[in-house]
C-alpha positions as CSV (number, residue, x, y, z in Angstrom):
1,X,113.8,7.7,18.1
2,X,111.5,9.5,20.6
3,X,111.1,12.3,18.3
4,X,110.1,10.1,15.5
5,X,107.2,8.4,17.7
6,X,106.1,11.4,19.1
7,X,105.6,12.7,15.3
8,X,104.2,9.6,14.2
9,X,101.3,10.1,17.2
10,X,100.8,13.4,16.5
11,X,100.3,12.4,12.7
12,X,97.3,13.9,10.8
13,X,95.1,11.4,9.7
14,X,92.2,13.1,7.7
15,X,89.5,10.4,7.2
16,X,90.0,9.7,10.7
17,X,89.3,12.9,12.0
18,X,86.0,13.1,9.5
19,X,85.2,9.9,10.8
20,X,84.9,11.2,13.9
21,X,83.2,14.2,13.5
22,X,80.1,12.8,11.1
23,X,80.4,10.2,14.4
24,X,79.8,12.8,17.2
25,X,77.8,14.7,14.8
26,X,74.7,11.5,15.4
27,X,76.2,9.7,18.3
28,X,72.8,12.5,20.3
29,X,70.3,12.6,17.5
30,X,67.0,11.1,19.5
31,X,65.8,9.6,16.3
32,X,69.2,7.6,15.9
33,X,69.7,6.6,19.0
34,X,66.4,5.5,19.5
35,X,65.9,3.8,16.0
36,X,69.7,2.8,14.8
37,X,71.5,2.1,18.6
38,X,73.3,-1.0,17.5
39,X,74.6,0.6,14.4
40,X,75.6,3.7,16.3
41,X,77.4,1.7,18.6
42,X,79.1,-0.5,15.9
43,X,80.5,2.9,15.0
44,X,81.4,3.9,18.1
45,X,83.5,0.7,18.2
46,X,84.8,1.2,15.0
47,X,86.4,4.6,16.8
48,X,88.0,3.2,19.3
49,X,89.7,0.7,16.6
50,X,91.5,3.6,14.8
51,X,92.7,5.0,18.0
52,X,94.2,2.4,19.0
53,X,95.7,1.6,15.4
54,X,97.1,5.4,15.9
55,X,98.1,4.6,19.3
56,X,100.0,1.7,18.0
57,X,101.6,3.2,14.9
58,X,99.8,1.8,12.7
59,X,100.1,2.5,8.9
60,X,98.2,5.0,7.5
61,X,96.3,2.9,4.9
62,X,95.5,0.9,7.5
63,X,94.2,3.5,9.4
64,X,91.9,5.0,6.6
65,X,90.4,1.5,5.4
66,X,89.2,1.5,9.2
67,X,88.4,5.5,8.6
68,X,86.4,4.5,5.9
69,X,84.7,1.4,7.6
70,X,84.0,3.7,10.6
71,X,82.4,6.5,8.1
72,X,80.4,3.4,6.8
73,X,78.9,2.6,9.8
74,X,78.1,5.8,10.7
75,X,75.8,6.3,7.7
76,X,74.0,2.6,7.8
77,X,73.4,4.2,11.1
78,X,71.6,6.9,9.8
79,X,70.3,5.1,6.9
80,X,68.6,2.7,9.3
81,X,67.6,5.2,11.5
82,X,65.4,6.6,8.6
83,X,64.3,2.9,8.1
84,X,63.0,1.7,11.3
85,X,61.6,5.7,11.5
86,X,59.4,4.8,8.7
87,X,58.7,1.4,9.7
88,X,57.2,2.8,12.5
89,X,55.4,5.1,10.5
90,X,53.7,2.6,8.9
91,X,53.2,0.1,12.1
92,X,51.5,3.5,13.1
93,X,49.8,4.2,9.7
94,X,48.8,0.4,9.9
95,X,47.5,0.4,13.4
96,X,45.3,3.2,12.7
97,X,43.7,1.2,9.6
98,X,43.2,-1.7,11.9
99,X,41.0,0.8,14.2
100,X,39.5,2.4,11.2
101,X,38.9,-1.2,10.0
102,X,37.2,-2.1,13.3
103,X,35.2,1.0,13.2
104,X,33.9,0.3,10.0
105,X,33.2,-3.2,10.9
106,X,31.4,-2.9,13.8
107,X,29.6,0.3,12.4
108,X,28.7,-2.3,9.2
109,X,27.2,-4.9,12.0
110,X,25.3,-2.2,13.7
111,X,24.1,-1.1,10.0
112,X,22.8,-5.2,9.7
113,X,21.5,-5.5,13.1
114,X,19.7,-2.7,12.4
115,X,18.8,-3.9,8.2
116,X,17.6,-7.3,10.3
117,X,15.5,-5.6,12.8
118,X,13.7,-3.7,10.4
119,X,13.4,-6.4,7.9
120,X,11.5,-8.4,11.1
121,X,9.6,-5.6,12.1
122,X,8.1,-5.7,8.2
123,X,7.7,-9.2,7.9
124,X,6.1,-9.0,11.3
125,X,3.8,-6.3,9.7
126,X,3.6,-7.8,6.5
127,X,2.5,-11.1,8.3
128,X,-0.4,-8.9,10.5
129,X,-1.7,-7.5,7.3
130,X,-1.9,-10.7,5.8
131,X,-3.8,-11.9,8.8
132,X,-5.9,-9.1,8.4
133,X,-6.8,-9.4,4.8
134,X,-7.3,-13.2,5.6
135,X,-10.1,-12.2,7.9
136,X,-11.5,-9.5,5.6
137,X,-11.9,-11.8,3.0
138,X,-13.5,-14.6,5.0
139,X,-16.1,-11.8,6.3
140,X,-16.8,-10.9,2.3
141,X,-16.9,-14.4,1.9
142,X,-14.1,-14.1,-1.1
143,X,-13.1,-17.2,-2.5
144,X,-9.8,-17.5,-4.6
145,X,-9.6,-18.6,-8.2
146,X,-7.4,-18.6,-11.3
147,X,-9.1,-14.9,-11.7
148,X,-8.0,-13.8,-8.0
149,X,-10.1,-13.2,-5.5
150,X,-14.0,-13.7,-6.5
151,X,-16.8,-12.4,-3.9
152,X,-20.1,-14.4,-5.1
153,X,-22.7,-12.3,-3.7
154,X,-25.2,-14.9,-3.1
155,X,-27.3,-13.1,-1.1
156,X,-27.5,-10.4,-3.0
157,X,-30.8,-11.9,-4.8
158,X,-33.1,-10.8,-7.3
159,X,-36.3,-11.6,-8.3
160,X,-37.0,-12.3,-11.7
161,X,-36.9,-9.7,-14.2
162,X,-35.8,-7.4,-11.7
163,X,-32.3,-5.2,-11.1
164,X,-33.7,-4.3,-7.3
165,X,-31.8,-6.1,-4.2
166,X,-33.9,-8.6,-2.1
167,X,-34.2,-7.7,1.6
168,X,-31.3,-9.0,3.6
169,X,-28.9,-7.8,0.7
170,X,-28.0,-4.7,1.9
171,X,-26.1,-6.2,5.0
172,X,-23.6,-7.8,2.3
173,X,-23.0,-5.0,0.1
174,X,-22.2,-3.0,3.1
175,X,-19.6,-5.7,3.9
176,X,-17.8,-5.3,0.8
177,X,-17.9,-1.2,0.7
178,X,-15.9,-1.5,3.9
179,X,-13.4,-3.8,2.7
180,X,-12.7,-1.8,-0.2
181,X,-12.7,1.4,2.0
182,X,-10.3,0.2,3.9
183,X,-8.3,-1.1,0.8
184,X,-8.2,1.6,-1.5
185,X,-5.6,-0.2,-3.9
186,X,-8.0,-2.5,-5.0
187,X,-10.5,-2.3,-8.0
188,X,-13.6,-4.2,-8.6
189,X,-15.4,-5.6,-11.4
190,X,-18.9,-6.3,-11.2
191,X,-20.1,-9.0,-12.9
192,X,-23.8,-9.2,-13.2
193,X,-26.1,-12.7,-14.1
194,X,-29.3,-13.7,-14.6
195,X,-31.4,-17.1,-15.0
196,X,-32.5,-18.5,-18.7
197,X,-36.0,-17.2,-18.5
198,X,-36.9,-14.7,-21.2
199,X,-34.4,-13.7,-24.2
200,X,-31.3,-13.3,-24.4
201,X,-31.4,-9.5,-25.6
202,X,-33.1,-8.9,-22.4
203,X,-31.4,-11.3,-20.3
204,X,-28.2,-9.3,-21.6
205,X,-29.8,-6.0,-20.6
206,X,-31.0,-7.0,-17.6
207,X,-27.7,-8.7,-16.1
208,X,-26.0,-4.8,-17.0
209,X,-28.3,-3.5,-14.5
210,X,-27.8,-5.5,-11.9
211,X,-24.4,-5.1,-12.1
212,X,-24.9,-1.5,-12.2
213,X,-27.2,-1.7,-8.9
214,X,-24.5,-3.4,-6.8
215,X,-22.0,-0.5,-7.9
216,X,-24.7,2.2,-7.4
217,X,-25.2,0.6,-3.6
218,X,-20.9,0.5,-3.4
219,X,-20.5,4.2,-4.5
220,X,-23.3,5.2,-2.3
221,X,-21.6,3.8,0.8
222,X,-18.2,6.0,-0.5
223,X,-16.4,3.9,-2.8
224,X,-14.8,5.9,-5.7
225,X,-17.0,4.8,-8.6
226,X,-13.8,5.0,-11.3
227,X,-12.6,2.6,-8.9
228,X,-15.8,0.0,-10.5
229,X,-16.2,-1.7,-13.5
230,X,-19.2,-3.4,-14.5
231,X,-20.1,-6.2,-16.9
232,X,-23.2,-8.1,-17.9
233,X,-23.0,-11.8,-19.3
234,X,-26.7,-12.7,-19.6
235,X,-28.0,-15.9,-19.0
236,X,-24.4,-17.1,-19.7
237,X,-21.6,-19.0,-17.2
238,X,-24.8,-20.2,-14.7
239,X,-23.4,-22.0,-11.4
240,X,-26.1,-24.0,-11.7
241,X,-28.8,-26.0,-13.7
242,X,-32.3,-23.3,-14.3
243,X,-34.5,-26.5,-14.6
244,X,-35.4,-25.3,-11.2
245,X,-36.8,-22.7,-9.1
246,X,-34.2,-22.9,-6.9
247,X,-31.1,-22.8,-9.7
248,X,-32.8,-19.9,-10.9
249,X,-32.7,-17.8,-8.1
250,X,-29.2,-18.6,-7.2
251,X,-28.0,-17.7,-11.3
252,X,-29.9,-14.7,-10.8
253,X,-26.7,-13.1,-8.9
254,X,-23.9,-10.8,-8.8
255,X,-20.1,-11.4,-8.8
256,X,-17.4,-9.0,-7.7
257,X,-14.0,-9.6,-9.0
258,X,-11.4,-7.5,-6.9
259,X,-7.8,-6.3,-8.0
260,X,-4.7,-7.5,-6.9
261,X,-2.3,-4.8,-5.2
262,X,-1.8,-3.2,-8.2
263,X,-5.0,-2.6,-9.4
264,X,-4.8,-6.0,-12.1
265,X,-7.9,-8.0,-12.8
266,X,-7.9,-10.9,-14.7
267,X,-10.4,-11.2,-17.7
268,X,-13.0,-13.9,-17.6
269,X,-12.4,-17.2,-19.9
270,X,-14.9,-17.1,-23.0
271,X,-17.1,-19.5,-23.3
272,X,-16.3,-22.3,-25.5
């Protein structure tokens, strides 16, 4: 009887043993103990079943169905292992798109600080050159109209039957050859009038020339004369009645069109 449980200890029991061995074999691998330890120890449990089942005498089918368990767990041990290895991969992989994210983010709210500052800093100079123009065109005296903005020289008088500038008209002229100086986008077109007195032909004729005065007194004072355009109307489109002295000398004048930014003047109505 001794000599049959002493064999029956010393019995080989194959998946046992292997069980064993693929145990001890990851029971020190860092990366399953770190990432699998419950599974490792389920398996290390699992062990200590089967020796006591050989301790005891158990069967041997018993013994390898715990064998095989045992084996079992020692794989979901380093099945999981590779798992929760790769899970922390990604937390990783995640946590440096969060920082690559915020990066971004805050480099994309720098970007539209910086898009808002500028966009103030042009309105603010967009706003100074409008005040500017504002008080260029009050100092020409430019009025606006469905045409865009229309300098009436006024003062820019002649007498009749004349294309020569009365004294004091230089002062204006010399105002509107700085504005346009100064805004070199701009175009002009000079429109030049006369009263009713004489005919027509030589109303026509005459109006031409003072036209051509005012942009002979503009190019003089450095104004790029392809940047002028001159037209005569006559007698026609009078601001006022000519049954007087007075109308007369104001319809004997000269109108200056100017551009908008882009160079665009916009024709005169005809006459109905």
């Amino acid at each position: 009887m001794v000599l049959l449980l002493v064999a029956a200890g010393c019995a080989s029991y194959p998946l046992a043993d292997e069980a064993k061995q693929q145990y001890n074999e990851v029971k020190d691998d860092p990366e399953i103990t770190t990432n699998a330890p419950n599974a490792l120890e389920e398996a290390k449990e699992q062990l200590k079943i089967i020796n006591n089942l050989r301790k005891n005498g158990a069967s041997r089918e018993l013994i390898n169905h715990n064998a095989y368990i045992a084996q079992q767990k020692v794989a979901m041990a380093r099945e999981m292992a590779v798992l929760n290895n790769r899970q922390d991969e990604l937390a990783q992989v995640e946590a440096e798109h969060q920082m690559v994210l915020a990066q971004v983010q805050k480099l994309e709210a720098e970007e539209a600080r910086r898009r808002a500052e500028q966009a103030r800093i042009e309105a603010e100079q967009a706003q100074m050159r409008t005040e500017e123009l504002a008080a260029k065109l009050t100092e020409i005296e430019a009025e606006k109209t469905e045409r865009g903005l229309v300098v009436n020289l006024r003062n820019v008088l002649f007498d009749p039957g004349k294309a020569t500038f009365k004294l004091g008209s230089v002062d204006n002229i010399a105002k509107l050859s700085r504005f346009l100086l100064e805004y070199s986008n701009r175009t002009v077109l000079v429109e030049g009038f006369t009263d009713n007195t004489g005919s027509r032909e030589v109303n026509q004729r005459l109006s031409e020339k003072r036209a051509e005065a005012v942009k002979n007194a503009l190019v003089a004072s450095g104004v790029e004369p392809e940047r002028i355009i001159t037209r005569g109307y006559g007698e026609d489109y009078a601001i006022v009645d000519n049954s007087t002295a007075e109308g007369r000398m104001q319809n004997r004048r000269v109108e200056v069109v100017i551009s908008d930014e882009n160079g665009t003047i916009t024709a005169r109505r005809p006459l109905q």
